[in-house]
Phi, psi and omega in degrees: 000138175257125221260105181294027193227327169322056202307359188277310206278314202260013168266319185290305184295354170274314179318314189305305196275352163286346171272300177009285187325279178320315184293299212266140185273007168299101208271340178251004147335271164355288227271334180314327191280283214314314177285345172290316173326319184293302213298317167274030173246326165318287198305331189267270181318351179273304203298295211236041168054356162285146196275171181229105170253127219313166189279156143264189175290343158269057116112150176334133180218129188245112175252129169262138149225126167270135166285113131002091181240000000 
């Protein structure tokens, strides 16, 4: 079951959809996962204090700072 307050859970559903992404030769597919991917990485950094860093040319990159509560 998927938990909204977990920022753990809406970082494994941006990966998914980012192979998604990467699997299918469909550009609006495509481009469909990639914005869900964005959007659940928003959510996941809203959530849990993570910062989020622009992709480099290897490929998606995720910087965590944990916040303090």
């Amino acid at each position: 079951m998927f938990s909204k307050d977990n920022p753990a859970e809406y970082l494994e559903r941006a990966e998914m959809h980012e192979q998604l992404a990467a699997a299918t030769d469909d550009v609006p597919a495509r481009k469909m996962h990639l914005a869900m991917a964005a959007e659940y990485r928003r959510k996941a950094a809203e959530l849990g204090g993570i910062q989020i860093v622009p992709p480099s040319t290897m490929g998606p990159m995720l910087k965590m700072n944990v916040a303090a509560h």
